[in-house]
N, CA, C and O atoms as a MOPAC input file, in Angstrom:
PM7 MOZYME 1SCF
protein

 N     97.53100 1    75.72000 1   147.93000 1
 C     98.58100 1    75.93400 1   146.95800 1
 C     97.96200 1    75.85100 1   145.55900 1
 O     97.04500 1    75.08600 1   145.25800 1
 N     98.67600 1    76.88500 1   144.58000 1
 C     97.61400 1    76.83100 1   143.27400 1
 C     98.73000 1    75.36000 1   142.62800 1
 O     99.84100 1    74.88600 1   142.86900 1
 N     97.80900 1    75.16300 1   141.90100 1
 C     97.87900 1    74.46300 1   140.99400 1
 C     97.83800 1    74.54900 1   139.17000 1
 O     98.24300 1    73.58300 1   138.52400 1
 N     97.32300 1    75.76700 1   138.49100 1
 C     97.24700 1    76.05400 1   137.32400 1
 C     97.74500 1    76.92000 1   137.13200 1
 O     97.78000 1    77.71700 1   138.07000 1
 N     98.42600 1    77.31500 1   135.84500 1
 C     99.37500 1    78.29700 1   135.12800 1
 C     98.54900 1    79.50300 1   134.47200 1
 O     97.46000 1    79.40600 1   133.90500 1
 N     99.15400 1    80.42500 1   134.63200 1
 C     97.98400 1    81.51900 1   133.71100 1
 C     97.61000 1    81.24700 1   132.43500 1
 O     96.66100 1    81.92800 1   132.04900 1
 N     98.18200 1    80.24200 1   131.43100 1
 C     97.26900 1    80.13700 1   130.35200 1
 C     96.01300 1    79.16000 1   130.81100 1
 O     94.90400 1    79.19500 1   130.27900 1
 N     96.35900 1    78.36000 1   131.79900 1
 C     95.47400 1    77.27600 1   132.16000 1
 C     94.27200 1    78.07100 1   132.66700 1
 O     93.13900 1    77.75600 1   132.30100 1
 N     94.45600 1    78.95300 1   133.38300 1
 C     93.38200 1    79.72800 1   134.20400 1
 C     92.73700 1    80.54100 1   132.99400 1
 O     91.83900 1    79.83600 1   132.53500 1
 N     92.80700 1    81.40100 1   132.49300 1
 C     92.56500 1    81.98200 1   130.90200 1
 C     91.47200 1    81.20500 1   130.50700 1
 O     90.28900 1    81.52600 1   130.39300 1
 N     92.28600 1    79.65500 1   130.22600 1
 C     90.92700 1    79.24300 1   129.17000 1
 C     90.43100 1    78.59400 1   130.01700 1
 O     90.07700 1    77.60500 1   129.37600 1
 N     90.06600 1    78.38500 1   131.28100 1
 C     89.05500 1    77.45100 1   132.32300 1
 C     87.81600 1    79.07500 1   132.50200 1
 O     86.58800 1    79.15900 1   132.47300 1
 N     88.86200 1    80.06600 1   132.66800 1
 C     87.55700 1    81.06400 1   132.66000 1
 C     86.73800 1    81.72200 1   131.64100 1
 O     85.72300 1    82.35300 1   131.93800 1
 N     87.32300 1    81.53100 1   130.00600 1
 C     86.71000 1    81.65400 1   129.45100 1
 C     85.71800 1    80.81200 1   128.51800 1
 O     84.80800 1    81.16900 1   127.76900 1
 N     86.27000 1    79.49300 1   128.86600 1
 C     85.24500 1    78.11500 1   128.55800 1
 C     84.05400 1    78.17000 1   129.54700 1
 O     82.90600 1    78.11100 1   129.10700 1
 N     84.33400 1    78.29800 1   131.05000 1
 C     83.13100 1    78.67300 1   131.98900 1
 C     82.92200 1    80.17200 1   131.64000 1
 O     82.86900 1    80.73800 1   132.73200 1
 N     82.82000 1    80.82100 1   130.94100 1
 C     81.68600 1    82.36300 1   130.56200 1
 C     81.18700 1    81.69800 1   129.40700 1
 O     80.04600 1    82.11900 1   129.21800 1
 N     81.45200 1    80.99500 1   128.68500 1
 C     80.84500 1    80.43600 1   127.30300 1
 C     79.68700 1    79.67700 1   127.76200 1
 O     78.53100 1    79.87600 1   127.38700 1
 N     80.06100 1    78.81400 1   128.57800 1
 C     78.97900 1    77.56700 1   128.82000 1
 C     78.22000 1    78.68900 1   129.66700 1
 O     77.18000 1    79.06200 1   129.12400 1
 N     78.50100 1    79.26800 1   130.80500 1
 C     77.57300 1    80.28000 1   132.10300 1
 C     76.88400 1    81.21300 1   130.47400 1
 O     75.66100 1    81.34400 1   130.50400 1
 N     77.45400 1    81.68400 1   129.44200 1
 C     76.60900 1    82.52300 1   128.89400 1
 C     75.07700 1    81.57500 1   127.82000 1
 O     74.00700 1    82.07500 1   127.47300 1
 N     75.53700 1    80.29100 1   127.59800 1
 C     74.10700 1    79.39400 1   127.70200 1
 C     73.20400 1    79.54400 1   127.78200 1
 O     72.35000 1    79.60000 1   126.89700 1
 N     73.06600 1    79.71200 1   129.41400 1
 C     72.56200 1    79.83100 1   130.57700 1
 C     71.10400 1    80.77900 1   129.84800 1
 O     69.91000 1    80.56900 1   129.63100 1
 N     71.99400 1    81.77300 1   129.68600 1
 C     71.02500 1    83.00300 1   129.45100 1
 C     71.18500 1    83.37800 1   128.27700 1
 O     70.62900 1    84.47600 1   128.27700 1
 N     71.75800 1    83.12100 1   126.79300 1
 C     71.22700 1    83.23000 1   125.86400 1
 C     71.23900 1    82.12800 1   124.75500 1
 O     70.65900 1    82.31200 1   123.68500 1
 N     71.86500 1    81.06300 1   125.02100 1
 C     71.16500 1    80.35400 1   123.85300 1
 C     70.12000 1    79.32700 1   124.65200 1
 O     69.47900 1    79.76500 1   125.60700 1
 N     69.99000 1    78.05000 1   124.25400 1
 C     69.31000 1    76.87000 1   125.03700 1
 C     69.51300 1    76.86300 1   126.07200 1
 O     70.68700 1    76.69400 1   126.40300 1
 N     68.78300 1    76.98900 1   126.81200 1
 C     68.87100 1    77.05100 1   128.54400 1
 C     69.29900 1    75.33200 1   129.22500 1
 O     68.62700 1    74.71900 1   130.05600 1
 N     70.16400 1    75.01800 1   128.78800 1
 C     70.59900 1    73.30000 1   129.46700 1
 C     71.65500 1    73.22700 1   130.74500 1
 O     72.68900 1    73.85200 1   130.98000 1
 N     71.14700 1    72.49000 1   131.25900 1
 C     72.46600 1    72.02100 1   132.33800 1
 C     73.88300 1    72.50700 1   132.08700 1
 O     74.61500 1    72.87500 1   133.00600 1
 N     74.31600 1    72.49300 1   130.55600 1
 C     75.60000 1    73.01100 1   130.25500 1
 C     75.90000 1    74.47600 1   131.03300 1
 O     77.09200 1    74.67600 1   131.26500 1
 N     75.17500 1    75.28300 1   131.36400 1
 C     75.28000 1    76.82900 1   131.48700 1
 C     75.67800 1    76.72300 1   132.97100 1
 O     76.52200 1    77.30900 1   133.64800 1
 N     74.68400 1    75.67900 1   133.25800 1
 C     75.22400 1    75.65200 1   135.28400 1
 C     76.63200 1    74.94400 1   135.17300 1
 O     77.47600 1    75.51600 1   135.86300 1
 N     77.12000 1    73.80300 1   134.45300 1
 C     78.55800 1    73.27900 1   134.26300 1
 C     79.46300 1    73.80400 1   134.41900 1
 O     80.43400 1    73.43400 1   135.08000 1
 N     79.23900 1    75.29100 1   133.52500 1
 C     80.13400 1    76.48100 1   133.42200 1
 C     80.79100 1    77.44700 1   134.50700 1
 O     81.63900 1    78.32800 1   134.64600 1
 N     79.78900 1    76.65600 1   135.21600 1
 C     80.62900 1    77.55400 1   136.81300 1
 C     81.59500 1    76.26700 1   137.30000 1
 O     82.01600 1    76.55700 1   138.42000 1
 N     81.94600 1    75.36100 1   137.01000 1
 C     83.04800 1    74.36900 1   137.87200 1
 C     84.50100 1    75.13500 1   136.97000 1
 O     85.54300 1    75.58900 1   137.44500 1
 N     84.07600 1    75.04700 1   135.62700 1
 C     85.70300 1    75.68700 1   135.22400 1
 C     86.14600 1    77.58200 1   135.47700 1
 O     87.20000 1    78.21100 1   135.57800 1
 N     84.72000 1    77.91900 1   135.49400 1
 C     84.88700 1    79.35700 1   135.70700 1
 C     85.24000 1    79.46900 1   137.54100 1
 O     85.81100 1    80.54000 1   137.74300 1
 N     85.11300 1    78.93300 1   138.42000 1
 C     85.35500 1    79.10800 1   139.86200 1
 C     86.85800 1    78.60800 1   139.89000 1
 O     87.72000 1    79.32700 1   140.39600 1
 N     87.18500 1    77.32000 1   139.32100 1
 C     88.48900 1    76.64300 1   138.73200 1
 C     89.20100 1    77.85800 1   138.95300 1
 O     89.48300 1    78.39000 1   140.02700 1
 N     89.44500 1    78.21300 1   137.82300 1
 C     90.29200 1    79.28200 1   136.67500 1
 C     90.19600 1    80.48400 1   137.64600 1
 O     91.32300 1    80.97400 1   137.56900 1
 N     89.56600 1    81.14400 1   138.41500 1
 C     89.36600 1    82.43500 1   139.35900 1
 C     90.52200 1    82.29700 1   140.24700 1
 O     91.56100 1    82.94700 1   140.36300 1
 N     89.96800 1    81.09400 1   140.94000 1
 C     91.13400 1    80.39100 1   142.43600 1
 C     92.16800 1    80.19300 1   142.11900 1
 O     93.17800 1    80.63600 1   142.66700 1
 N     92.11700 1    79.45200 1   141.12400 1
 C     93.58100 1    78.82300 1   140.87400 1
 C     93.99100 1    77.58400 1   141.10600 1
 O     95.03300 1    77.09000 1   140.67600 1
 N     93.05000 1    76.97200 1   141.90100 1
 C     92.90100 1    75.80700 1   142.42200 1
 C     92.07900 1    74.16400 1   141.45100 1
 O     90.93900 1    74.07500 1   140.99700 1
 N     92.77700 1    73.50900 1   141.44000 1
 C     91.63500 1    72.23200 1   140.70600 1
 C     91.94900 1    71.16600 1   141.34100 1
 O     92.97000 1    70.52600 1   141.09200 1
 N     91.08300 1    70.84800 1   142.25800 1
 C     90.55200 1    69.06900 1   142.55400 1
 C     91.25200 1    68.14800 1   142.23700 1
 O     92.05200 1    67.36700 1   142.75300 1
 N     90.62600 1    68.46300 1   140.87800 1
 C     91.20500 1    66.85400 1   140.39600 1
 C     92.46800 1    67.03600 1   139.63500 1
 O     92.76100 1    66.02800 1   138.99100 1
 N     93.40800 1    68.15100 1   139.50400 1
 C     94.89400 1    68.10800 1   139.19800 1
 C     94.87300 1    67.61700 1   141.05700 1
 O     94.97200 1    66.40100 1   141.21900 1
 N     94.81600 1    68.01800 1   141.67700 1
 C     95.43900 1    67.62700 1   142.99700 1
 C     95.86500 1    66.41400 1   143.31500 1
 O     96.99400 1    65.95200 1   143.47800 1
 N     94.15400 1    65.69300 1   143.42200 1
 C     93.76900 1    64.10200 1   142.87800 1
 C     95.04300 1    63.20800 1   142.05800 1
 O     95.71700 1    62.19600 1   142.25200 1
 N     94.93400 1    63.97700 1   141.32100 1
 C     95.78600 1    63.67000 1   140.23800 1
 C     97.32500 1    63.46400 1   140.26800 1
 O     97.99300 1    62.45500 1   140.04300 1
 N     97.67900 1    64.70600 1   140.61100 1
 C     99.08700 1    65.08700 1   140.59900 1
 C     99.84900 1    65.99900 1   139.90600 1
 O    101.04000 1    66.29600 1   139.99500 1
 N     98.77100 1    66.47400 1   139.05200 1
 C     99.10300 1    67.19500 1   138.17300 1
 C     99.17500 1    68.67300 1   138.03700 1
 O     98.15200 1    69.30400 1   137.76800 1
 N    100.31700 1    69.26400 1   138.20700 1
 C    100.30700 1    70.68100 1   138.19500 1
 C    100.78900 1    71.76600 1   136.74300 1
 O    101.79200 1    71.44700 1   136.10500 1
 N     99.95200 1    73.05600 1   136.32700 1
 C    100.42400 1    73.46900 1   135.32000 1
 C    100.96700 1    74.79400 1   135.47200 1
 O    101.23700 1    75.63400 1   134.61300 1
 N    101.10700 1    74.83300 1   137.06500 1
 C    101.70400 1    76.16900 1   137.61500 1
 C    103.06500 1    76.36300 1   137.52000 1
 O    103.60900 1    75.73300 1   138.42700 1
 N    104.13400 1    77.15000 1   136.59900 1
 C    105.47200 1    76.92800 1   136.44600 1
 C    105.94000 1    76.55800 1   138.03400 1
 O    105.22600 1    76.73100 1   139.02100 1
 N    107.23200 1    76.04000 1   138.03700 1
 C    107.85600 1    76.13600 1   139.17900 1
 C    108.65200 1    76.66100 1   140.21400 1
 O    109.83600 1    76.58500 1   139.88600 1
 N    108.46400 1    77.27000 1   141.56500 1
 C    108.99400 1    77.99300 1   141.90700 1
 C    110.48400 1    77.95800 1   142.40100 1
 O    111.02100 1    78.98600 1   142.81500 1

């Protein structure tokens, strides 16, 4: 079951292309590989730790 709302998904995938773009053009740091937990996030629809949590930002059906 998703868990995030389309603005939520939006900026999880475009915070993970920022950090994944790092990777390959600025400083090559750990940050760039990071960038794939919110960019895979934000694709699915799915997050862990809202689950964990309890927390959902998916309107309601």
């Amino acid at each position: 079951m998703r868990n995030e709302g389309a603005l939520d998904r939006c900026l999880r995938v475009g915070v993970g292309l920022a950090l994944l773009s790092l990777a390959f053009v600025g400083p090559m740091t750990v940050w760039g590989c990071v960038g794939l937990i919110p960019l895979l996030t934000g694709v699915v629809g799915i997050c862990p730790l809202y689950r964990i949590v309890g927390i959902s930002t998916c309107p309601a059906r």
